[in-house]
N, C-alpha and C positions, 0 to 999 in steps of 0.2 A: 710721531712719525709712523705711527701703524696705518696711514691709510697710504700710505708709499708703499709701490707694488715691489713683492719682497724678491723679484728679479734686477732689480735695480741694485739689490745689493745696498752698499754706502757711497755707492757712485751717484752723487745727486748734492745740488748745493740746497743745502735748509732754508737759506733764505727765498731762493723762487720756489721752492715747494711751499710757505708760510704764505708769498706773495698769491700763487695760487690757490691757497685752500683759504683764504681771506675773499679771494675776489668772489668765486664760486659760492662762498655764505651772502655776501651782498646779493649775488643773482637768483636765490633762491629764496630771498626775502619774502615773508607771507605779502604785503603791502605793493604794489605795483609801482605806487609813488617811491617808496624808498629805494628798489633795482636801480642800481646804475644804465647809463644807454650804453649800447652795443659801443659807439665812438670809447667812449669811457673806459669800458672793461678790454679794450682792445689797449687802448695806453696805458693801465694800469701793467698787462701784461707787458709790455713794452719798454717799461719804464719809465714811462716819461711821463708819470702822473702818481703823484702819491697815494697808495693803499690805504684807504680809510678802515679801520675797523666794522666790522658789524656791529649792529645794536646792542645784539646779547639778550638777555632774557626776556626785554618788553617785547621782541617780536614772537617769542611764544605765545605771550596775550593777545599779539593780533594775528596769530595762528588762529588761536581759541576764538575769536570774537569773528575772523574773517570764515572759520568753517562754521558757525554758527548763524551769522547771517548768510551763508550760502546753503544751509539747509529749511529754514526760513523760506527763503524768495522759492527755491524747488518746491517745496509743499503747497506753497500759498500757488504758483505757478500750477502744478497739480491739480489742483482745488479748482481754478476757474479755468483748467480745459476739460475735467468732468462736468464743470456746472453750464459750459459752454457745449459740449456735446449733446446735453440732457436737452437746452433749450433746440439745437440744432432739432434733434429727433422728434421731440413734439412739436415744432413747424412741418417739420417734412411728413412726421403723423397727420397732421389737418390740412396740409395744401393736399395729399392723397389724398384723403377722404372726401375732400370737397370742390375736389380739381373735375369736371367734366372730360377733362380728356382723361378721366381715369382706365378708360375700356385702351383697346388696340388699335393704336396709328392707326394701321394696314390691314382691316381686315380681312378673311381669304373669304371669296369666291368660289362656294363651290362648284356653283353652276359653270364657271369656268369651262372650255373644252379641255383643257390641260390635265384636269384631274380626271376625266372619263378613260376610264380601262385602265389607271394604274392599281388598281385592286392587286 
């Protein structure tokens, strides 16, 4: 009963606090599949649905296994947006170099009268 805010005093029934801190370990489940749905955790609170226990320790392994394959796909993901930026850059390297309209859209006109006497 220590995660009972200690202003509450002993005014609190242990049962819906149990029910509570039961339901809140299912929602926090590493596994997406094993969270209950919102419908669910609303009637569990409610009562009108029996509190299933949590797993208990195997979802520490799928702690371990779910932060592990999610550091995996990050790095691998990593990997081919540098290896994707590299190829970007060396196209854009050779369409430059070999593009004709490499000079200026627009080029200025000196001869223009517009530039005469802005010295």
């Amino acid at each position: 009963m220590d995660l009972v805010d200690p202003r509450l005093a002993m005014d609190f029934d242990k049962e819906e606090i149990m029910v509570t801190i039961n339901v809140a370990l299912l929602c926090a489940e590493a596994s997406p599949a094993v969270r209950p749905a919102m419908s669910s955790v609303v009637s569990m609170l409610e009562g009108n649905l029996v509190v299933i226990s949590p797993t208990g320790p195997s979802s520490v392994n799928d702690e371990i296994t779910y932060k592990a394959m999610k550091s995996h796909f990050q790095q691998s993901k990593v990997k081919k947006v540098s290896e994707t930026e590299a190829e970007s850059t060396k196209m854009d390297m050779t369409l430059t170099a070999s593009s004709p309209s490499a000079g200026d859209l627009y080029p200025i006109d000196t001869g223009f009268s517009y530039y005469h006497g802005r010295d």
